[in-house]
N, C-alpha and C positions, 0 to 999 in steps of 0.2 A: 504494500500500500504506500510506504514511502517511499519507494520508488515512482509510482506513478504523482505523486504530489510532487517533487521534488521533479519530477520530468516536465509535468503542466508549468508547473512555476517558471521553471527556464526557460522553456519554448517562449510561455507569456510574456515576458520579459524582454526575446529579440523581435515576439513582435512589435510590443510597446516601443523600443528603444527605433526598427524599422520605422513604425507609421508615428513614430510626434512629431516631427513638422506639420504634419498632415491633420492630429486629432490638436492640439498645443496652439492658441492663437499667438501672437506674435509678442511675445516679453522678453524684453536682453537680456534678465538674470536666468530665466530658464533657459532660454535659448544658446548661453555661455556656458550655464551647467551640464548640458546637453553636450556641447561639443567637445567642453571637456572630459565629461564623461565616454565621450566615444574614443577619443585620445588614450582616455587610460587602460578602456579596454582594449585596445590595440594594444600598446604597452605592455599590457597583462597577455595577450595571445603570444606577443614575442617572449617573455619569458617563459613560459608554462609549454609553447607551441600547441597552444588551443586552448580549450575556455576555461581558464581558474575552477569553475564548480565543478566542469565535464572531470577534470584532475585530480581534484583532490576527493571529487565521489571514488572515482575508479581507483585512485591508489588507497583505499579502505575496504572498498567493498569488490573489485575486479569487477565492476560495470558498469556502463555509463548510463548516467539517472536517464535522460530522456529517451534512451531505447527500449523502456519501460514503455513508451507508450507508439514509436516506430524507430523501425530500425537505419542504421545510419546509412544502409548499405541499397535502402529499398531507393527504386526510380521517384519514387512518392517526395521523399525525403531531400531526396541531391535538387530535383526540381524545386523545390519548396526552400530550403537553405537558401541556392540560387538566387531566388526571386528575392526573398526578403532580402537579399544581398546591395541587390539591383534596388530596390527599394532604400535600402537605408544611405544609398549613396545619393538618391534623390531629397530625403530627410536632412541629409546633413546638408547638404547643396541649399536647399530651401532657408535651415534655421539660420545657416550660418549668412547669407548674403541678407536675410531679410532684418535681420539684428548687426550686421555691420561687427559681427566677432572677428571674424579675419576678411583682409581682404582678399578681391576676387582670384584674384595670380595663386595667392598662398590656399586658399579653399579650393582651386583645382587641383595645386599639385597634391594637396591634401589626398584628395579622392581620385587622383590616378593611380600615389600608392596603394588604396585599399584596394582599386581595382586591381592592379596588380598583383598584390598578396593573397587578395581571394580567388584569385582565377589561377594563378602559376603557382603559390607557395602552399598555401591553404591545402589539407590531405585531401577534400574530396572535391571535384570540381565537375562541371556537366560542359566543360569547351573537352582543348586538346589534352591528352595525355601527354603533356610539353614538359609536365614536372618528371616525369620518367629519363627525360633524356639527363645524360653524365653529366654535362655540365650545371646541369641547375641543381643535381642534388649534391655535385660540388659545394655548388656559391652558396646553394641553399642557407646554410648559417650564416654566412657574412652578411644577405642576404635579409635577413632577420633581422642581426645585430646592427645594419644600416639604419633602419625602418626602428629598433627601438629608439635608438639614439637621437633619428631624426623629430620622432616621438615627444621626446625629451625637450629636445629645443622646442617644436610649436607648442607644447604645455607651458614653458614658462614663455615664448615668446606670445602668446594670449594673455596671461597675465599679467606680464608690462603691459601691452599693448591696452588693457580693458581696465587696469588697475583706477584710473579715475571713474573710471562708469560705475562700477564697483562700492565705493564711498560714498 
């Protein structure tokens, strides 16, 4: 049973975090916390190499909470991930120009990395099987560790940047 609690919760959770631009009307403080919050969970994917809860469920119990309720593996699943993918890159695209959190230059390269990470680095993907090839599972950590780091700087480079908004 708690497994399927604990699978609902999370699922809910990427949907919520995919569709607030969308359900969230237009407030800088949320709108900041939002971005930052998507920031950190990036951040949290590069270290962990996927979802802090999905990790630390499975390294206690050997399973991961939401395939309690479908499995990572089903077409159901890859398509569905996917979308909200595609989706949350529209969410942040939205909250962040509509609030003026970062500018436009820095919010695209923002969400080409996530494109990128979730489509090439990311373990499940519905494009190419492009992460198979040697060389990316080469780079693949450096890879990562660019994308935290970069991480790093736009977290505190939003905070200068919003710190009067803020007060």
């Amino acid at each position: 049973m708690f497994d399927i609690l604990l699978g609902f919760i999370h699922i809910s959770i990427g949907v919520f975090t995919a569709f607030y631009a969308f359900i969230m009307p237009k407030n800088f403080l949320y709108d900041f916390l939002y971005i930052e919050y998507t920031i950190l969970i990036f951040i949290l994917w590069c270290i962990y190499d996927g979802c802090p809860i999905t990790y630390y469920y499975h390294k206690y119990t050997n399973k991961i909470d939401y395939e309690a309720i479908i499995k990572t593996d089903s077409p159901l699943y890859i398509i569905g991930d996917n979308t909200l993918d595609i989706i949350l890159l529209c969410s942040i695209y939205t909250a962040s120009i509509r609030s003026k959190v970062l500018p436009l230059p820095l919010t695209i390269f923002y969400l080409l990395m996530k494109v990128f990470y979730n489509f090439f680095v990311k373990k499940n993907t519905l494009f190419l099987e492009f992460k198979s090839c040697t060389h990316v599972k080469v780079c693949r950590p450096y890879i990562i560790n660019l994308f935290f780091f970069i991480n790093i700087l736009l977290l505190v480079y939003i905070i200068y940047k919003n710190r009067l908004k803020l007060y």
